[in-house]
N, C-alpha and C positions, 0 to 999 in steps of 0.2 A: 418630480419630487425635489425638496431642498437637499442639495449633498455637500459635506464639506468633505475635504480629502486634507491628510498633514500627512506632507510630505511630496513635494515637487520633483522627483527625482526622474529615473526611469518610467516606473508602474504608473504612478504619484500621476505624470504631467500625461501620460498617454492615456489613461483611467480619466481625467480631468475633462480631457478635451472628448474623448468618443461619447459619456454620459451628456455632457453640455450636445450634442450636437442628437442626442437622441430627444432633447427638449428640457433636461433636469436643470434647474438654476445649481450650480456650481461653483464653490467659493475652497480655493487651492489654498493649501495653509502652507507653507516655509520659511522657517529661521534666516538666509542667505537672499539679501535686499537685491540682489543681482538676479536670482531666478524671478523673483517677485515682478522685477522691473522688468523682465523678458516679454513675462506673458504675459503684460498687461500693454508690452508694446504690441502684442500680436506676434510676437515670434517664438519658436520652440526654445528651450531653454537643453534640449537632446537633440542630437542628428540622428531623425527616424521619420521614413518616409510618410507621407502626406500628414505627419503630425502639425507641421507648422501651416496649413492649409485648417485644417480644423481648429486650433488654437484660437488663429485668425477669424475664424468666421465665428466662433464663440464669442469674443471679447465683442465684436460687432454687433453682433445683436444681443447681448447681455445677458448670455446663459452662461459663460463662465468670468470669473474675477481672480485674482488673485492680491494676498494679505498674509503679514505676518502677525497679524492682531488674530489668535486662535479664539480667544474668549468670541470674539465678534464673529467670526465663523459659525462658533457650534450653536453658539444663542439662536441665530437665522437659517438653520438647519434641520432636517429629521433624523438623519443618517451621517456620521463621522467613519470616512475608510482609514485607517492607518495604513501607511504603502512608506513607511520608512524602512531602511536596510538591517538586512541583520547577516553580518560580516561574521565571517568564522576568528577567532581565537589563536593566539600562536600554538595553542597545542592540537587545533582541529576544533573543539567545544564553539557552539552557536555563540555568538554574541550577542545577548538581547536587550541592552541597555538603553538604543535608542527607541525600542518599541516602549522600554521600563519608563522613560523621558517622557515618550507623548502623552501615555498611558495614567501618570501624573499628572500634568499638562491638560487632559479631556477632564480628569476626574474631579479636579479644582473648578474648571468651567461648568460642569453641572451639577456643582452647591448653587450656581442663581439660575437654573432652569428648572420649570415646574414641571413641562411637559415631558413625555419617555421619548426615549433619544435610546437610536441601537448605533452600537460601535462594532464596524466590522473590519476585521484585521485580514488586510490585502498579503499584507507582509510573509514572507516564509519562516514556519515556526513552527518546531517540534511538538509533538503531541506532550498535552500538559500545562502546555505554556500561558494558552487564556485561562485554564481552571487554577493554574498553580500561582500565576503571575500577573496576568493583564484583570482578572476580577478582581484579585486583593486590593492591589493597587487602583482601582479604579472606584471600589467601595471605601479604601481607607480613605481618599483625599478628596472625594465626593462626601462621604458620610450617606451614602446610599443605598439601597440592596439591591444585587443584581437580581430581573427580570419583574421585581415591581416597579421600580424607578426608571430602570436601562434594564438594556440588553447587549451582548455579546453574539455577533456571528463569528464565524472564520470563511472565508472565502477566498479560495488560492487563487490566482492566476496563473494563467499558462500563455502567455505574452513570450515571442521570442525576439531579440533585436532583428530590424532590421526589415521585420513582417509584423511588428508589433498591433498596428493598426488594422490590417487585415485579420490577423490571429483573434484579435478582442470582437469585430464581427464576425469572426466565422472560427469559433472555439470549438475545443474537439468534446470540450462537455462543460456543464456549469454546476461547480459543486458548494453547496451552501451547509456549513454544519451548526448546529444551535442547539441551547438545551429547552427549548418551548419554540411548539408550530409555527404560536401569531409570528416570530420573528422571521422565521424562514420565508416565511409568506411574503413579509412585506418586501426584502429583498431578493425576492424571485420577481416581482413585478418590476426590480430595477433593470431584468436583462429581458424581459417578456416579449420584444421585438427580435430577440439572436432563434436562432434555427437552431439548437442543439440540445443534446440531452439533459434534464434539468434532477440533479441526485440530491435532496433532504437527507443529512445525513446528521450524528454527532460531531460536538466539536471536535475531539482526536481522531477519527477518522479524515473527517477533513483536513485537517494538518498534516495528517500522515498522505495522505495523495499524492500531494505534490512534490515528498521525496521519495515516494517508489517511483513516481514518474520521472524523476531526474535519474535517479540511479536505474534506472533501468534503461534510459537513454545513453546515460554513458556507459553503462554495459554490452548495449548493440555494438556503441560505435569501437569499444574495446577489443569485441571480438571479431568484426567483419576486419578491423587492423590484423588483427593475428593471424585470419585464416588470408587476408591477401599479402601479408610478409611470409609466412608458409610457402603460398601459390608459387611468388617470385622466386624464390631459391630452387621450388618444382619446376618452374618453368610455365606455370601455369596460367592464364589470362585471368586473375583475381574477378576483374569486374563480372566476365560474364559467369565465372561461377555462383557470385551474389546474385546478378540479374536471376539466373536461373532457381535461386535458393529464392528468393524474396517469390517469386512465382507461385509457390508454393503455401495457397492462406486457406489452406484448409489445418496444416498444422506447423508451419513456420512461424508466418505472419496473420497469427490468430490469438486466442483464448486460449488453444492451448498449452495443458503445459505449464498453464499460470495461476492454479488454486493450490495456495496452501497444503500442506498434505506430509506423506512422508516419503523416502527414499526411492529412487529409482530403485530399479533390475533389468532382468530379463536377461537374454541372448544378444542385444545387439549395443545398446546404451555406452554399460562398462565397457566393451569388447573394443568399441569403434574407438571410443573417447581413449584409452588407453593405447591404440593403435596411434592415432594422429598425433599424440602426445609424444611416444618414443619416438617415431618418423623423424619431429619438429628437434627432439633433441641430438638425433645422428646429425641431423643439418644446420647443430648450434643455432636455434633460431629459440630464440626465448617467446614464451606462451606463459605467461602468469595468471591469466584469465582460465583459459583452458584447463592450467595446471591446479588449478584451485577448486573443481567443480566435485572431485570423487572426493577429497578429502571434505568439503562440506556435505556432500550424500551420506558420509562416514560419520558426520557430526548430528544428522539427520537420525539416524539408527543412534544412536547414544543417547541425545533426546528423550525418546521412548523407552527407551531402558531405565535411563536415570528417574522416567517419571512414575514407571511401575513399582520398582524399589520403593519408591518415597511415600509411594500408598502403607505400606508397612503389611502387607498380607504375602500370605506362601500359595495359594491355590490359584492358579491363572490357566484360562481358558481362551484358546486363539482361532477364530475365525477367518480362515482364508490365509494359505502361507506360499501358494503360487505366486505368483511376481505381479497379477492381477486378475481377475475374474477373467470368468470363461475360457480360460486355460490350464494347462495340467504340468506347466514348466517351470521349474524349481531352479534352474541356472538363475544363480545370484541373486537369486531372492531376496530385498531386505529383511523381509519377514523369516526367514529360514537363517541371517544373519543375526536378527534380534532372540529369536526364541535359542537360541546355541549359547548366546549368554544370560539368557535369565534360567538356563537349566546352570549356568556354571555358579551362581550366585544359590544354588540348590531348592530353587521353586517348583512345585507341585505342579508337572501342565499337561493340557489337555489340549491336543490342535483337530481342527475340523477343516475339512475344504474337500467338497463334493467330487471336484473334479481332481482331484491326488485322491485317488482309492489303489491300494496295490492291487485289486483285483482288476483296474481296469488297467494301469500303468502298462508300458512295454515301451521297447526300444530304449534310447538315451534317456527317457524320462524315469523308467523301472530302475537300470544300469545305475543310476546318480542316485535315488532314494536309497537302494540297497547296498551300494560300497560306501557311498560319501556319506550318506546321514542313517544310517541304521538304528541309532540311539534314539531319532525323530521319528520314524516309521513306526515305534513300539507307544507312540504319546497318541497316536490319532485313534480318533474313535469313530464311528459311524452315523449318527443322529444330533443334530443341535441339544437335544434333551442332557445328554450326557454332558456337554457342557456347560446348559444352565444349571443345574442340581451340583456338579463340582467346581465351580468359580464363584473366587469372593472378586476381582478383575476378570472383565473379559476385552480380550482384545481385536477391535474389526481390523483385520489385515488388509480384505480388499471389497471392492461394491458388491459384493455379490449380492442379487435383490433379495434371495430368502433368508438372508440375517437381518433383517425389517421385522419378521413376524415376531422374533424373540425378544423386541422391548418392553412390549406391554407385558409380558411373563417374569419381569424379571423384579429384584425386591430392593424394597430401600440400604438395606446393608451392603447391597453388591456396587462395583464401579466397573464401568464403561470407558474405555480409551480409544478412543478412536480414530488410527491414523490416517483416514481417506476420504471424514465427512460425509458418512454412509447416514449419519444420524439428526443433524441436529435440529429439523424439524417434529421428529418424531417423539410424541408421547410415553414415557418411561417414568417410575417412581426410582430408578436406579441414581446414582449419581454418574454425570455425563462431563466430559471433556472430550477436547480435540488435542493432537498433540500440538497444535502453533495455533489455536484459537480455542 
């Protein structure tokens, strides 16, 4: 394929050279006559390994060029990557001016192109930003319309320094968002030699990837600091407790634990977390990571609260108030913390969960229903039925599978909240939401 790329930078010159060396003719667009003149000497214009080895072998056999004449780029082109930077803001806020520049910049160069030309934004950029920013601008200064004339992808990279060229052959996935197939299509054939997973997605999701995946990365690496500055004042050998922890991918270093949803509970979660917390602060060891997770589980439970309210109805009916299916344990339930305040806000409710029957309860499970929530023992009723017939809301508390059956019974007037994504495949004239999706 014909590729042009604006923007020589990092992404820009490593994206330039591995496409050219996969066979693309390649034409690097940057403003700075100093990068331009690098790579047409054959040498990297970044120190990163075997880039200037490719660079080189590009320019030699004339897969890649580099130019600051943009118009002449995109004219001899199918495909325009944006890979300029977007610097945060003194106040923290994206800065997206340089993407606002090119974006300009491409949309002027194709008022003289007849032919459809997709522009895909390498760039990191908040969801929003190609619908709200890079089409306007790209139709205003073109005089074009997006996806008869052009087209828009997003397409993040995950390039780390250092491994950059290795990481772009062997990525941990390849994600392409757009708002029409034909495009996706054409730019899944740009990477159709890599070995890895290939996701067609929307443009904001695609956008959005690539900062769960950096905050989540710095999330790790926030927290494996904290529990090895912890270890050291314990005495403890940090690494090999991580070693030991990362061993662990059936639900450490896994999927779990990573969908959306709502609030923890149970017996062990809060219990431990609030343990290693106090430990950390007898031993003045500051934990702000740590410290930070019950008060957002807290914000989690309020969430749902605030979003049953805003329905504007008093009759709510609650499916599943254990801490999760196929258990009968009430300790810290969020669900047993959410219905406490929507009885305090004076709502009509109704809670169901098979496995909390007082008739089966006993031990610390009976003990806790009966001293600590007595006013909640008197709301449950026995059959799903009893909760469709008195709920204008009904709330899914946890997967239990037989709260499935009750969608197709249920009516246009009634609403559906559901905090565990028990539903949203499923068939309903009810109205449906998640509470984070």
């Amino acid at each position: 394929m014909r590729i042009s790329i604006f923007g020589l930078g990092y992404v820009g010159s490593v994206s330039a050279a591995c496409f050219a060396r996969e066979g693309n003719h390649v034409i690097g667009i940057d403003p700075n006559k100093t990068k331009v003149d690098i790579i047409n000497e054959k040498r990297s214009p970044v120190i990163e390994k075997d880039l200037e080895e490719l660079i080189s072998e590009g320019v030699k056999t004339g897969f890649l060029e580099a130019t600051m004449d943009g118009k002449y780029s995109l004219l001899n082109s199918e495909i325009s990557f944006i890979c300029v930077g977007t610097p945060s803001n003194p106040n923290g806020s994206l800065n997206t001016k340089y993407v606002e520049r090119v974006a300009s910049e491409i949309g002027g160069y194709l008022k003289h192109k007849n032919d459809y030309h997709i522009i895909v934004i390498r760039s990191s950029v908040l969801p929003g930003t190609s619908e709200n920013i890079i089409i306007p601008t790209l139709e205003e200064y073109s005089q074009k319309k997006i996806n008869t004339d052009f087209g828009v992808v997003v397409n993040p990279e995950f390039l780390r320094e250092s491994s950059a060229v290795s990481d772009f052959y062997n990525p941990p996935k390849t994600v392409i968002g757009s708002q029409i197939e034909r495009d996706a299509v054409t730019i899944a054939q740009v990477y159709s030699k890599l070995n890895a997973p290939l996701f067609i997605t929307s443009l904001r999701i695609a956008e959005l990837v690539k900062y769960a995946d950096n905050a989540f990365h710095a999330l790790k690496v926030a927290f494996s600091n904290e529990i090895g500055n912890l270890s050291k004042v314990l005495g403890v050998d940090s690494h090999e407790v991580m070693n030991i922890f990362c061993q662990d991918t059936k639900l450490n270093i896994s999927p779990c634990y990573l969908k959306p949803g709502f609030a923890f509970g149970g017996s062990c979660l809060p219990k431990d977390l609030r343990a290693l917390i106090y430990k950390a602060k007898t031993l003045d060891v500051e934990v702000p990571v740590l410290n930070a997770i019950l008060p957002s589980n807290e914000r989690q439970i309020k969430n749902a609260f605030q979003r049953v309210l805003s329905l504007g109805k008093k009759r709510v009916g609650v499916l599943g108030f254990a801490f999760k299916a196929g258990t009968d344990d009430l300790r810290e339930s969020p669900v047993v913390e959410l219905i406490e305040l929507l009885l305090g806000k004076g709502l009509d409710l109704k809670i169901y969960d098979k496995e909390v029957s007082l008739a089966k309860l006993f031990g610390s499970n009976k003990e806790f229903i009966e001293n600590r929530i007595p006013h909640i023992s008197e709301l449950m009723v026995e059959n799903l039925d009893e909760i469709i017939n008195h709920a204008e809301i009904i709330i899914i508390g946890n997967n239990s599978e037989e709260f499935a059956k009750i969608f197709p019974s249920l009516k246009k007037d009634q609403y559906i909240v559901d905090l565990i994504g028990a539903s949203r495949k499923i068939e309903t004239q009810a109205y449906y939401e998640g509470i984070c999706w």
